[in-house]
BALOBA-1460 file (C-alpha; in Angstrom, 3 decimals):
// residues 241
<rec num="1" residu="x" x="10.351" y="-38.453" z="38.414"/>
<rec num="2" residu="x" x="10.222" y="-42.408" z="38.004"/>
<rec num="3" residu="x" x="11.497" y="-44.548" z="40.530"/>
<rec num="4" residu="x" x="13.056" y="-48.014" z="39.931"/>
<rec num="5" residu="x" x="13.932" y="-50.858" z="42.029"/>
<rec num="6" residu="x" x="16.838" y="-53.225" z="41.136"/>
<rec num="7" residu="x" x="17.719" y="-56.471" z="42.708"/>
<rec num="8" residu="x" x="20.913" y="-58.178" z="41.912"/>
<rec num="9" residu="x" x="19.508" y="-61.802" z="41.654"/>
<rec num="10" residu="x" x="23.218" y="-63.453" z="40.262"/>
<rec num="11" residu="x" x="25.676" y="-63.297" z="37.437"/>
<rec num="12" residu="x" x="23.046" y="-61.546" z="34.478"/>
<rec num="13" residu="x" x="19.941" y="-62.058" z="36.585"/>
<rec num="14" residu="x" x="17.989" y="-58.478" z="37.898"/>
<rec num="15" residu="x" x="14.277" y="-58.212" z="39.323"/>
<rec num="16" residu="x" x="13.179" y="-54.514" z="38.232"/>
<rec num="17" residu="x" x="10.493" y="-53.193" z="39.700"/>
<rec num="18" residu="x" x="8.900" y="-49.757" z="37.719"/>
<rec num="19" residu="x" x="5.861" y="-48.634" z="38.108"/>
<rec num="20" residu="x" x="3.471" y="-50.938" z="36.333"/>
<rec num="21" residu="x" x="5.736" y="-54.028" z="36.250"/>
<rec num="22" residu="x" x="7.962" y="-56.445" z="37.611"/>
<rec num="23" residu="x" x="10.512" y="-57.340" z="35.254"/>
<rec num="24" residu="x" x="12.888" y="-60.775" z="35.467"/>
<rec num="25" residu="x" x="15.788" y="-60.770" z="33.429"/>
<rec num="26" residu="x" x="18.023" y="-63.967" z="33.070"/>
<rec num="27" residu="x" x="17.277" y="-65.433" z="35.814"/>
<rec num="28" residu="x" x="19.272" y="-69.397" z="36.432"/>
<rec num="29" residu="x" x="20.690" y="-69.483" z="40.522"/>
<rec num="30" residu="x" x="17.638" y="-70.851" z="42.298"/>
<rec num="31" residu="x" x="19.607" y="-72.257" z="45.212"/>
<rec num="32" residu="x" x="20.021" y="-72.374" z="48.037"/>
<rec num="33" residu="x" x="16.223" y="-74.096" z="48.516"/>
<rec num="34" residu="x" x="14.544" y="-72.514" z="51.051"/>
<rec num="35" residu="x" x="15.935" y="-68.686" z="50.555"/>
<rec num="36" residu="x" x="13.942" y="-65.607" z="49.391"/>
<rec num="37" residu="x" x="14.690" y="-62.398" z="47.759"/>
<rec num="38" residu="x" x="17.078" y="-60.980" z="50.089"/>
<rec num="39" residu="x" x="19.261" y="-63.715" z="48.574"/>
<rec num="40" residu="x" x="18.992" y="-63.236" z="45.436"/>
<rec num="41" residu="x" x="16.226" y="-66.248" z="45.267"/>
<rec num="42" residu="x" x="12.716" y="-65.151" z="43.364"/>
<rec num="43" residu="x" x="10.106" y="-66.565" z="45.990"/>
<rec num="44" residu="x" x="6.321" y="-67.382" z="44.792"/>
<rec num="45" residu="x" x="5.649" y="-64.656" z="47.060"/>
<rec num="46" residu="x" x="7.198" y="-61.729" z="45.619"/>
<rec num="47" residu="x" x="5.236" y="-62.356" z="42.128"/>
<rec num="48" residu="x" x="1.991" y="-62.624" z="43.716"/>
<rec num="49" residu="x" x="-0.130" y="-60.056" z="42.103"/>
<rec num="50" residu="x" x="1.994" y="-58.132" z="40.247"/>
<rec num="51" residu="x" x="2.232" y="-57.874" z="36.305"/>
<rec num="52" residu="x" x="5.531" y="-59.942" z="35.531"/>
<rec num="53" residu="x" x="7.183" y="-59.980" z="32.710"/>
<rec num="54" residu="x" x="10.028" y="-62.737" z="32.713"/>
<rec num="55" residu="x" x="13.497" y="-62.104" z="30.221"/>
<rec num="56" residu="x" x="15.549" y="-65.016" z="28.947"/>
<rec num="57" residu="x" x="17.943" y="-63.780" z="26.355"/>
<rec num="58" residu="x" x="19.029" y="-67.470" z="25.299"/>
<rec num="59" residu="x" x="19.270" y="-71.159" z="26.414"/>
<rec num="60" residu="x" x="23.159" y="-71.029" z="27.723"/>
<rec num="61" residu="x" x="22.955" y="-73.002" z="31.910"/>
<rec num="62" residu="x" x="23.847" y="-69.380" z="33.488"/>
<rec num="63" residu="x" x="20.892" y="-67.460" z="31.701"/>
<rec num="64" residu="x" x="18.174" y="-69.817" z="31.399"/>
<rec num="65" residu="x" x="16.563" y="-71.905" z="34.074"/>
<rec num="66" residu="x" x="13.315" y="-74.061" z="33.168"/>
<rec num="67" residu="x" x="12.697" y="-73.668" z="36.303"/>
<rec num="68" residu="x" x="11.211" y="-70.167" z="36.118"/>
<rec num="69" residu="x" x="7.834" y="-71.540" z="34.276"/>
<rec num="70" residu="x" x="6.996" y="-73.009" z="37.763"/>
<rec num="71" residu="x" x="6.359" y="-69.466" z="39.074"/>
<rec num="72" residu="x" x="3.028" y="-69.756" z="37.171"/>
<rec num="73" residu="x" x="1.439" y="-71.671" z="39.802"/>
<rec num="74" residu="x" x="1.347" y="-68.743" z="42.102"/>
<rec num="75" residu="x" x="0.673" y="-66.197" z="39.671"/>
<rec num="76" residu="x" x="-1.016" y="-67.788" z="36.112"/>
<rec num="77" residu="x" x="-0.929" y="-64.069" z="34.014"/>
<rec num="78" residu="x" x="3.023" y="-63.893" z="34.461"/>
<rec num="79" residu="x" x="4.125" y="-63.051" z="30.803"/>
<rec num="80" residu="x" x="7.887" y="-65.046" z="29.711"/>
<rec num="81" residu="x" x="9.816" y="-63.353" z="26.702"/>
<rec num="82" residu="x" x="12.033" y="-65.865" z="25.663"/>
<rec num="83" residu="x" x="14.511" y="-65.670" z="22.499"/>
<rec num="84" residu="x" x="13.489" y="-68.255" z="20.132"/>
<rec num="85" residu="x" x="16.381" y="-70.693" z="19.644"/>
<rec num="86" residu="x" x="15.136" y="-71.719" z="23.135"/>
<rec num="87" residu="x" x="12.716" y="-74.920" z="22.560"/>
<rec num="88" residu="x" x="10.027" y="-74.978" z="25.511"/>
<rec num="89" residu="x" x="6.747" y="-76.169" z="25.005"/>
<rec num="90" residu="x" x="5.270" y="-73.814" z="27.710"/>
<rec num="91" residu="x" x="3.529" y="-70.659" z="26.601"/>
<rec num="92" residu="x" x="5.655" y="-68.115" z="25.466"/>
<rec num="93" residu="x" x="6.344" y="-65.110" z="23.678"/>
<rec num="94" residu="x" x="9.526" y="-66.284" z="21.380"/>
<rec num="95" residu="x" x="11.270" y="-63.098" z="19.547"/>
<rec num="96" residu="x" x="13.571" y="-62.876" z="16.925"/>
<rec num="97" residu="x" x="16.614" y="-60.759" z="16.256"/>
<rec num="98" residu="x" x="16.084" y="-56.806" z="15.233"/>
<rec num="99" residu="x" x="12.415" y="-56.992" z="15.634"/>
<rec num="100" residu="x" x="9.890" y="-54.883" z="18.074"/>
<rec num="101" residu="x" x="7.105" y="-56.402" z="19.607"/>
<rec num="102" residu="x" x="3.963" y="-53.874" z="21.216"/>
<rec num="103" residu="x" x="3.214" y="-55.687" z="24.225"/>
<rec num="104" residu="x" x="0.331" y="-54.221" z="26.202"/>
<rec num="105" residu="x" x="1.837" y="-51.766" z="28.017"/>
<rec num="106" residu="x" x="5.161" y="-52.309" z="27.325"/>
<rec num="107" residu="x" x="7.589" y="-52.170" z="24.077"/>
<rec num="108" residu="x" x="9.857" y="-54.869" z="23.442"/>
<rec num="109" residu="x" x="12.883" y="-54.577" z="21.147"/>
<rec num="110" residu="x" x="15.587" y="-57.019" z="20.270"/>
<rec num="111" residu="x" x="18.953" y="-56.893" z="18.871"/>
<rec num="112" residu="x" x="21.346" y="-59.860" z="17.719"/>
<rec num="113" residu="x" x="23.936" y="-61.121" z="20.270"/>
<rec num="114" residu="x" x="27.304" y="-61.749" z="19.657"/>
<rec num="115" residu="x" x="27.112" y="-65.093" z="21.093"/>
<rec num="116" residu="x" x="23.879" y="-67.078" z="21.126"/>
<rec num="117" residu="x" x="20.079" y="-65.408" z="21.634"/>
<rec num="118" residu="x" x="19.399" y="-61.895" z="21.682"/>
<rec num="119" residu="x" x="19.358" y="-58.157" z="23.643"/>
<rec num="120" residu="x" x="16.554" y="-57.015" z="24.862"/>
<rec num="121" residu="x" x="15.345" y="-52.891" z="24.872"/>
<rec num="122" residu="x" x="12.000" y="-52.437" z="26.975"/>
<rec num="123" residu="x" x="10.176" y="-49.280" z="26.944"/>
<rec num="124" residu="x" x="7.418" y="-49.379" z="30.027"/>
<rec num="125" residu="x" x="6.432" y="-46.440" z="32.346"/>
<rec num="126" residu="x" x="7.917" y="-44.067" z="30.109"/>
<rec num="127" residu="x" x="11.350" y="-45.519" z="31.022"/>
<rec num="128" residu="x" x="13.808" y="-47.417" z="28.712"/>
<rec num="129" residu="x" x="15.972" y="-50.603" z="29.848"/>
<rec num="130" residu="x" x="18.772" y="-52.119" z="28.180"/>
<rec num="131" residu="x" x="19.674" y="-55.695" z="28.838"/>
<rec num="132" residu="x" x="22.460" y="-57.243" z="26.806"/>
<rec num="133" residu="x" x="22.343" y="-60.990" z="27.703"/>
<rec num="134" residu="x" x="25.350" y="-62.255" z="25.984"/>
<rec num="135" residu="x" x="25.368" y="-59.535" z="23.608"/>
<rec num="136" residu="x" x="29.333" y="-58.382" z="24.547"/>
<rec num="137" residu="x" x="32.698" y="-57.524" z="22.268"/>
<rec num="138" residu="x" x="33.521" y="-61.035" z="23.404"/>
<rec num="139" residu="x" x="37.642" y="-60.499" z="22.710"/>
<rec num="140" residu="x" x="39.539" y="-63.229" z="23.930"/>
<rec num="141" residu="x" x="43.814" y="-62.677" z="23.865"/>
<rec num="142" residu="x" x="43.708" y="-66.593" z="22.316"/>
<rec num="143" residu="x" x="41.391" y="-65.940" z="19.353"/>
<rec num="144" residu="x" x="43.011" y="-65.158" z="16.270"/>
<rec num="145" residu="x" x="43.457" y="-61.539" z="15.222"/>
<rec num="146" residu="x" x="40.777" y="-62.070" z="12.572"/>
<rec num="147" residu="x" x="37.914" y="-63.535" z="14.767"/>
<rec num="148" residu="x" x="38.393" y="-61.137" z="17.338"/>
<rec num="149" residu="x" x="38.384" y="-57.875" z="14.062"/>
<rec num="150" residu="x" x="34.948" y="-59.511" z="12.973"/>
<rec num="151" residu="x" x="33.601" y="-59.848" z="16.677"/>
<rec num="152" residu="x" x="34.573" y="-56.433" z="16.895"/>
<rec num="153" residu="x" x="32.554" y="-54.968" z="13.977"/>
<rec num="154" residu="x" x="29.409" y="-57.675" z="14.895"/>
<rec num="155" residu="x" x="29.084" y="-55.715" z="18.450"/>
<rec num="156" residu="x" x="29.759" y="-52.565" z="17.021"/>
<rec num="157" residu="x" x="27.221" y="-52.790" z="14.234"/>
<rec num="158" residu="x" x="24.394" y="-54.164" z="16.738"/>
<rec num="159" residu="x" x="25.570" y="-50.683" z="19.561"/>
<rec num="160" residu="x" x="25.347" y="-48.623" z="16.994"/>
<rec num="161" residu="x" x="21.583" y="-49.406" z="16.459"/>
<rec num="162" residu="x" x="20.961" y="-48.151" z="19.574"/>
<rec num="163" residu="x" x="22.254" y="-44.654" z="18.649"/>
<rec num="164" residu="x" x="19.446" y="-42.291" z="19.297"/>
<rec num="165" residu="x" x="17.405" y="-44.044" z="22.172"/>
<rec num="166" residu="x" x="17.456" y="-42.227" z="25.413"/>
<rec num="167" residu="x" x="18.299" y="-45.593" z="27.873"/>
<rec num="168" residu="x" x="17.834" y="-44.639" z="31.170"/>
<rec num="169" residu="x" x="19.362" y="-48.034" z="33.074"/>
<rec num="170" residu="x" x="22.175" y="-50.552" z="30.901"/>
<rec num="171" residu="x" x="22.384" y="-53.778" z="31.829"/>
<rec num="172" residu="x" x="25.866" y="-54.305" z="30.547"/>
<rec num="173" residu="x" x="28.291" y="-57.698" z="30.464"/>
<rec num="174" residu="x" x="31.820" y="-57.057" z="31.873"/>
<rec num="175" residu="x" x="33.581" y="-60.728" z="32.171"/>
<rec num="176" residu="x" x="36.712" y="-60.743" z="34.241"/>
<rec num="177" residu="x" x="37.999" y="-63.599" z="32.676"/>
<rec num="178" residu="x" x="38.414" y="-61.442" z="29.223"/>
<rec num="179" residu="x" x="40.841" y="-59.690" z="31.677"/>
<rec num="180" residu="x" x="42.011" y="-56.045" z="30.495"/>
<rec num="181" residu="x" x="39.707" y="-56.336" z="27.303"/>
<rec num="182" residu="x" x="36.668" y="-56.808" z="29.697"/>
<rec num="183" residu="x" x="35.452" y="-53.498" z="29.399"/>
<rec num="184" residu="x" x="35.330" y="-53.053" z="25.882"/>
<rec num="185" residu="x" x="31.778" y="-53.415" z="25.391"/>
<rec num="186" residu="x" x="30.979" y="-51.629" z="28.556"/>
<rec num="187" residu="x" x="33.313" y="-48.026" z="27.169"/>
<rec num="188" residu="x" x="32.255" y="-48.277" z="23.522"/>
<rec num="189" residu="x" x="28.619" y="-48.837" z="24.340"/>
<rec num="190" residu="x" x="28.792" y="-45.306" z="26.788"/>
<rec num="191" residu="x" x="31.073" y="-43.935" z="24.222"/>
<rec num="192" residu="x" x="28.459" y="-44.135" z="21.190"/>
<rec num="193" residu="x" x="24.897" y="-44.302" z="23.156"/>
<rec num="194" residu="x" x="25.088" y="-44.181" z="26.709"/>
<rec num="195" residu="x" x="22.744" y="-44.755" z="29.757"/>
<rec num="196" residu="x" x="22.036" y="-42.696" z="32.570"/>
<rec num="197" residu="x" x="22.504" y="-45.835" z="34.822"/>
<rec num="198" residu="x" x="24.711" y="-48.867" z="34.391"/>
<rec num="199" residu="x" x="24.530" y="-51.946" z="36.184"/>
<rec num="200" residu="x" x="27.533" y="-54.647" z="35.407"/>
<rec num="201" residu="x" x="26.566" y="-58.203" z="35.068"/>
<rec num="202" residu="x" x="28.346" y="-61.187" z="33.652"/>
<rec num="203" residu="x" x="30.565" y="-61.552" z="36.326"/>
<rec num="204" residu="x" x="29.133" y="-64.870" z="38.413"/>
<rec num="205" residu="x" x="31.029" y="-64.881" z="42.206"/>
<rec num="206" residu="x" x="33.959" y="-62.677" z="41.073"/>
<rec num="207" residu="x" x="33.446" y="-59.132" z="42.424"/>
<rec num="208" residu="x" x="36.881" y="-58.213" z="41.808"/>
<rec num="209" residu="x" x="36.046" y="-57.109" z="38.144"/>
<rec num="210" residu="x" x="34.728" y="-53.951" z="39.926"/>
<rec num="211" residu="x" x="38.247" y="-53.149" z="40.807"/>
<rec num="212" residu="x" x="39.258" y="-52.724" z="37.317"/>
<rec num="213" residu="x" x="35.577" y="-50.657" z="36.691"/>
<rec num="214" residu="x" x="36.771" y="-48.234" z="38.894"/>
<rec num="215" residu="x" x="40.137" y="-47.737" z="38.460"/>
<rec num="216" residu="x" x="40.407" y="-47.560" z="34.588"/>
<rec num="217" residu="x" x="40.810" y="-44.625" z="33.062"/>
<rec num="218" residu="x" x="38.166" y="-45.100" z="30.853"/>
<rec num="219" residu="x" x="35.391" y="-45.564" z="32.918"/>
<rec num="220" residu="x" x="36.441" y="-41.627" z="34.228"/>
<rec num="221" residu="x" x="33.986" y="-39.996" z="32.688"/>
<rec num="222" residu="x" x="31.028" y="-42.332" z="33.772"/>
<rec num="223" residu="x" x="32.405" y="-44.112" z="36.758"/>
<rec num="224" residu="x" x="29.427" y="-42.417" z="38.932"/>
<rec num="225" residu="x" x="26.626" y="-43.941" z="36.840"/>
<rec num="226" residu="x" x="27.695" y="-47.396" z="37.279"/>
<rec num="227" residu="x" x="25.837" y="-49.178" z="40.645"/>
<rec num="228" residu="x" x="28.435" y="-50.984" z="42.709"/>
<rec num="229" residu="x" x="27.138" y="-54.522" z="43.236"/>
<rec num="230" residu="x" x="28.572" y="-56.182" z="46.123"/>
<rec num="231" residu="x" x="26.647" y="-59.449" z="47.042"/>
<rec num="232" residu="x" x="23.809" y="-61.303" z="45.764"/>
<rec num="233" residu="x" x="20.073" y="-59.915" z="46.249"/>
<rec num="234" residu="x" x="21.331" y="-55.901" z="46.603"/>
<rec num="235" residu="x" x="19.108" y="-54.059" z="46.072"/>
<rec num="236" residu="x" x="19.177" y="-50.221" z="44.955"/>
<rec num="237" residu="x" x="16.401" y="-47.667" z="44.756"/>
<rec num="238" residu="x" x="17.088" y="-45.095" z="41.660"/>
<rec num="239" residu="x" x="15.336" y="-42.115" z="40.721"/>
<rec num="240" residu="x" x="15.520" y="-41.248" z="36.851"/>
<rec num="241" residu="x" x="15.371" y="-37.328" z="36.140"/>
């Protein structure tokens, strides 16, 4: 039975650990200066040898941190995955929109995001992790009725590729500033393909969005897969059947 380790790093930003791999998804927060992993801060020490594999879905401030190419001085073979509108000049692996890229012990897949970048489906340690970035049904109450139809289809089209993978841990947006459409994306993603774990993200500082997770009827039928994140660098230990 695989075991995984998930640290809550800030806002979209996870350290999984399976059993090959450590794996750094949209990572940004690297303050406070002095602080280590129990605050949510990646420290050179934690990469030390260990195969890493670093995420950036795209270039937006709260996903994206140049920062992250310093870890290489403390371990040179760390591996970054970066979507390709992002312009670095540091080696990297830049991926495109509905491709799949064979890695060397891992799979890499990537769907289109509804807002800038991409989504990113890893298959390692016979496990499979879903990480959205800023791939969301983005539905504001401001937008006009059209923009928010077409977002609408755009996230359903991209879910709906997903239909037949057996994800065992969803990284999943749930912005509380969309207010009562904020879990749109979350319920229509379990409703057509589903996870046996989900972790919310997208939320920054504001914890109350897990009020509405777990009170909304539409969550009922999942509400016991989704980790409860309470503060920056919790961690959880889950066991996938």
């Amino acid at each position: 039975m695989p075991s995984v380790s998930i640290q809550y790093l800030y806002h979209s930003g996870f350290a999984v650990e399976t059993a090959s791999h450590l794996f750094i998804f949209d990572y940004y927060l690297d303050t406070p200066r002095g602080c280590g992993p129990d605050q949510g801060v990646v420290s050179p020490s934690m990469l030390q040898g260990r195969d890493v594999v670093v995420f950036v879905s795209h270039s937006h401030g709260d996903h994206y941190n140049p920062a992250i190419f310093q870890w290489r001085k403390g371990n040179p073979q760390i591996r970054y995955i970066l979507a390709d509108e992002i312009a670095t000049k540091e080696d990297v692996l830049s991926v495109k929109a509905g491709k799949t890229y064979p890695l060397g012990g891992l799979e890499v897949r990537t769907l289109d995001s509804t807002d800038l970048g991409v989504a990113f489906l890893v298959k390692a340690d016979g496990l499979c992790l879903y990480h959205a970035g800023d791939l969301n049904w983005w539905h504001w109450n401001d937008e006009p009725e059209e923009a928010n139809r077409a977002m609408a289809r755009r996230y359903q089209q991209q879910i709906d590729s997903l239909k037949g993978e057996s994800i065992d841990i969803a990284f999943i947006p749930v912005d509380p500033r969309q207010e009562e459409n904020a879990l749109l994306g979350l319920d229509y993603f379990m409703k057509q393909v589903g996870a046996r774990w989900i972790v919310p993200m997208h939320f920054g500082s504001n914890g109350s969005i897990f009020e509405r997770i777990n009170h909304d009827p539409r969550t009922a039928s999942y509400r016991d897969r989704i980790l409860q994140i309470s503060h920056r660098g919790q961690r959880f230990q889950i066991s996938i059947p």
